[in-house]
N, C-alpha and C positions, 0 to 999 in steps of 0.2 A: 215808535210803538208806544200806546198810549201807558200801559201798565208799567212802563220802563220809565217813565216822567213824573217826580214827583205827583201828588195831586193838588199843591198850591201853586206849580207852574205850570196846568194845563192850557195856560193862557196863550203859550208859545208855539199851541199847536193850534190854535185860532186865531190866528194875525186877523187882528182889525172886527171882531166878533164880538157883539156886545156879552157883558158878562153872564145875562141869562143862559149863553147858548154854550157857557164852559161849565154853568151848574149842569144843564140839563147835558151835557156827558159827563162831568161825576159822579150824576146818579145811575147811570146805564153801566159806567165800569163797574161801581161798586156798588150801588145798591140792589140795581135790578139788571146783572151781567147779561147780555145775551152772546151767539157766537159770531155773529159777524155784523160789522159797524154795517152792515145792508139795513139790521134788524132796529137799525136805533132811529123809528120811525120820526119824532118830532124833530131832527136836525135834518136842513137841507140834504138834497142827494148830492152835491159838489162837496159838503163837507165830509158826508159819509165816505165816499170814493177816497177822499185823502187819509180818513182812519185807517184804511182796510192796508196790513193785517194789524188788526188788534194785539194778538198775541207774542211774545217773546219767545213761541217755540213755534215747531209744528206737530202735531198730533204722528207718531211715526209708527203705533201699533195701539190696536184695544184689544182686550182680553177681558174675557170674563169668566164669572165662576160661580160656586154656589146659584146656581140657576137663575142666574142674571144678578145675582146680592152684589156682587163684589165686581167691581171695574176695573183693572188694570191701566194706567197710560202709559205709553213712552214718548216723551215731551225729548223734541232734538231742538236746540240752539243753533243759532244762525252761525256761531262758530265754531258747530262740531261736537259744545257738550252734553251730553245726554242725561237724562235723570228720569224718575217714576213716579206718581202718585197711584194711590187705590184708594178708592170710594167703597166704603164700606154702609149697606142700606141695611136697619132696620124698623121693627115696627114704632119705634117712637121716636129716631133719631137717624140721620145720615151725616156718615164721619167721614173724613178725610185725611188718609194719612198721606201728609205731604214730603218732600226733600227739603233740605236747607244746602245742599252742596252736591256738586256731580260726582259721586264715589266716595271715599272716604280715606282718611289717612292715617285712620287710628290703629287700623290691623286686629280687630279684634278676630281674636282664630275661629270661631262660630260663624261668621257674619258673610255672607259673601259678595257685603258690596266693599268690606276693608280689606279682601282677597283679591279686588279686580282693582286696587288702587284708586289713585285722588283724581279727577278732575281740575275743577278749581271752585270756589267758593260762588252762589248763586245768590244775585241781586236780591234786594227786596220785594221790590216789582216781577220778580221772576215766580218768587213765592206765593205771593198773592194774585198770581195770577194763575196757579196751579188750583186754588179754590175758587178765583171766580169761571173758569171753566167748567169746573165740575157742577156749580150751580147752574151754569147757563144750561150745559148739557140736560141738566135733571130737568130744567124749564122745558126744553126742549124735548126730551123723554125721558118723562119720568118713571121712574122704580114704580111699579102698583105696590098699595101699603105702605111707601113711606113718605116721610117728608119730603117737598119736592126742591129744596132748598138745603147747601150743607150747612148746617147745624153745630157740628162738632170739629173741630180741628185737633189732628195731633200731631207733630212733630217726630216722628220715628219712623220716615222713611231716609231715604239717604242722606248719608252725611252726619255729623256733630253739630246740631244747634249752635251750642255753645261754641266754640271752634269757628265759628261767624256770625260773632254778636253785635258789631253795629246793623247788619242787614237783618239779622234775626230782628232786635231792637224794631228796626223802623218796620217790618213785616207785621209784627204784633202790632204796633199802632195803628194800620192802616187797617186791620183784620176786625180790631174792635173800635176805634173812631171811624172809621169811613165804612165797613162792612155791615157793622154791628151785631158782630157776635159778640159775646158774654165774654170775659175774661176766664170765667167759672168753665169755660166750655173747651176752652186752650189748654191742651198738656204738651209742655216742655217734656221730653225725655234728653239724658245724657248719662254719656258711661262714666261720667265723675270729674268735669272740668272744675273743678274748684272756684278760680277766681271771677265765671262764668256763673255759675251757683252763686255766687256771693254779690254779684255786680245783679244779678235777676232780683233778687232777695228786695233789692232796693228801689224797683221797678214800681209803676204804680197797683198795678193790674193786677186782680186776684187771678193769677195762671196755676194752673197745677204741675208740679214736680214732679217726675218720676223718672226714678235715677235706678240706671242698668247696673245690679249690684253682682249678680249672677256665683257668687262665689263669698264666703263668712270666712275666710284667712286672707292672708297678705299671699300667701305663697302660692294657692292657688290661684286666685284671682290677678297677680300676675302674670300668670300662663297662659289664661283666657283674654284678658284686656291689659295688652300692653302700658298702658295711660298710668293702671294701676302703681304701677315702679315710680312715679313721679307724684302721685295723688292718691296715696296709700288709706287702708280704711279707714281710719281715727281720723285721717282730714274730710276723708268724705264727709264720716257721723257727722263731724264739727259743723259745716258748712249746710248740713242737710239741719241738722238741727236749728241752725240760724234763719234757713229758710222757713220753714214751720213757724217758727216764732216771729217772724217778721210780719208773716202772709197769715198765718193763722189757717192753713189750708193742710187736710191729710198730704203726705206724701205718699208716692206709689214707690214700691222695691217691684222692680221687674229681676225675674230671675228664670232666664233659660234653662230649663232640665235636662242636661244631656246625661247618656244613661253611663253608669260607672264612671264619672269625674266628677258631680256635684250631686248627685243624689244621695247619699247616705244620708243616713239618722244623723250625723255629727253636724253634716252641712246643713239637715232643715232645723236643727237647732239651734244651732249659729243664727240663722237667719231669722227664726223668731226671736233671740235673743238682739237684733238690732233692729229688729221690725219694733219690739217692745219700747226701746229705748228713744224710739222716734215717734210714738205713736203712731207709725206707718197699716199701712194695708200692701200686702202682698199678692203679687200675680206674678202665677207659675205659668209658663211658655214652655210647651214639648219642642222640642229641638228641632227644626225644620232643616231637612239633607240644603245640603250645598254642593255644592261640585267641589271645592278643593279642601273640604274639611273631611276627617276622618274620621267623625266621630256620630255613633248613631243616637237615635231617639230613643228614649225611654219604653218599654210598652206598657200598654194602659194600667196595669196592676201596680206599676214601678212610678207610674205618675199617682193614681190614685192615695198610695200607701206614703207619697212624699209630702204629696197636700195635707192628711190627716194625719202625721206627722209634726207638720207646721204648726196645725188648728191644737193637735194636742199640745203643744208648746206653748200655746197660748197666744196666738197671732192670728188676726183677721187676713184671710186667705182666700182669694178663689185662682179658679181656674182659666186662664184666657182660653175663647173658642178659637179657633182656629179656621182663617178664612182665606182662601183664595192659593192651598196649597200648590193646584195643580196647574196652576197660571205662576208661580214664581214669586207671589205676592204675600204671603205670609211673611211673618214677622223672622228678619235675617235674610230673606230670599232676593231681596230687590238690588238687579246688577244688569239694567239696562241692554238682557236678552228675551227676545223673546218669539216662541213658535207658534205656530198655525194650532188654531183652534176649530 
């Protein structure tokens, strides 16, 4: 499978093929994806036959939402592990939030892919090939009104980035050397790997940061993100701080609002009080139900009044929209089930 093979040894999949005809599939993988090696007209048809499947998964459910904006996948592996991306279209951009791992092992008590447990950690070629699908497909059929090409990548579908950083590592390079997206366009999220933070920090690539802080005490946000007991909030500041400084780039505070455990005035104080300290930007997330979590969503009043709370505190704040609830695809929701639509 071709995404699963370096791209300086695609040579091994052309035995005896003079070198034009290993360019001319580096640029169909990655520059101009399409869905199936049928589709990659200027190579022989004997060589096509031998690409086909392209892919490192198979396509095992779509779902959609927001009236066609949002795309659901469930990508199965040839060994059984399963994972999601969602394509998120709008009018000036088309994002992709992808996995870096089948499940998660972090346990974060909100989250319901760290409720259905770990997998195992997903190649790099696995991951870049969750966005060159998504592009082939746009090629393929496109969204009306938006770009027909993913544009944006963000890393906060399943799994801990950081938690599989050498594949993470080689994903990002192939995503902006060989893809050619922005580094600018790339957001890292994690719920506070430290030495993960600190090793990106040093990276060349202007990526963005945004780090799931969801909680302004030690004690709470132990409750919520187990990780926290190991990588407590002063180590976070520290290392988010070093980020900033290194990159030169805002960091994002992602912070889940669930209603009566982080919402109070104390906690959106807290949180503009480290948002300040970071020169961070802040995005509030209503708490999207799970199955094994027991804890509800805020209503709109209790979200409104948390935001301008935050803003009064002196912190740049908005509000993430919320896309692709009723397909399982919002932010937290993604645990590789999925029904009839």
């Amino acid at each position: 499978m071709p995404y699963l093979t370096h791209p300086d040894e695609l040579d091994g999949l052309l035995p005896g093929e003079p070198p034009y005809r290993v360019r001319q599939l580096r640029d169909w993988l990655y520059r101009t994806p399409v869905l199936a090696a049928s589709a990659m007209t200027n190579l022989p048809a004997p060589i096509r036959q031998r690409l086909d499947p392209l892919w490192p998964f198979t396509i095992e459910a779509e779902q959609t939402d927001d009236g066609g904006r949002t795309v659901k996948w469930l990508m199965r592996a040839s060994d059984g592990a399963s994972y999601e991306a969602v394509l998120m279209a709008y009018p000036d951009r088309t994002t992709l939030c992808l996995s870096s791992q089948a499940g998660c092992a972090l346990g974060c008590t909100f989250c319901a892919t760290g409720q259905f447990g770990f997998q195992r950690h997903l190649a790099a070629g696995e991951m870049v090939a969750q966005v060159a699908y998504a592009s082939a497909r746009l090629r393929h059929q496109p969204i009306p009104g938006s770009p027909e090409r993913v544009g944006n990548v963000v890393l906060m579908g399943m799994g801990e980035p950081l938690a599989n950083y050498d594949q993470l590592r080689e994903a990002l390079r192939r995503l902006i050397e060989e893809m050619g997206i922005s580094g600018r366009s790339i957001t890292v999220s994690t719920v506070g790997v430290v030495p993960g933070m600190r090793r990106l920090a040093e990276e060349p690539w202007p990526l963005t940061l945004a780090l799931s802080l969801h909680a302004a005490d030690d004690d709470l946000r132990s409750r919520l993100v187990p990780l926290n007991l190991r990588y407590p909030i002063d180590e976070l500041v520290s290392a988010a701080r070093h980020y900033v400084q290194s990159k030169g780039r805002r960091l994002t505070l992602e912070w889940v609002l669930i209603a009566g455990v982080n919402d109070t005035p104390e906690q959106a104080r807290g949180l503009a009080s480290i948002a300040a300290e970071l020169g961070a930007h802040c995005n509030i997330i209503p708490f999207n139900p799970t199955p094994l979590a027991a804890y509800r969503a805020p209503t709109p009043a209790a979200v409104t009044a948390f935001v301008e709370q935050v803003r009064r505190a002196g912190a740049n704040v908005t509000l993430r929209e919320t896309r692709g609830r009723r397909i399982d695809a919002a932010c937290g929701q993604l645990r590789t089930r999925h029904t009839a639509t």
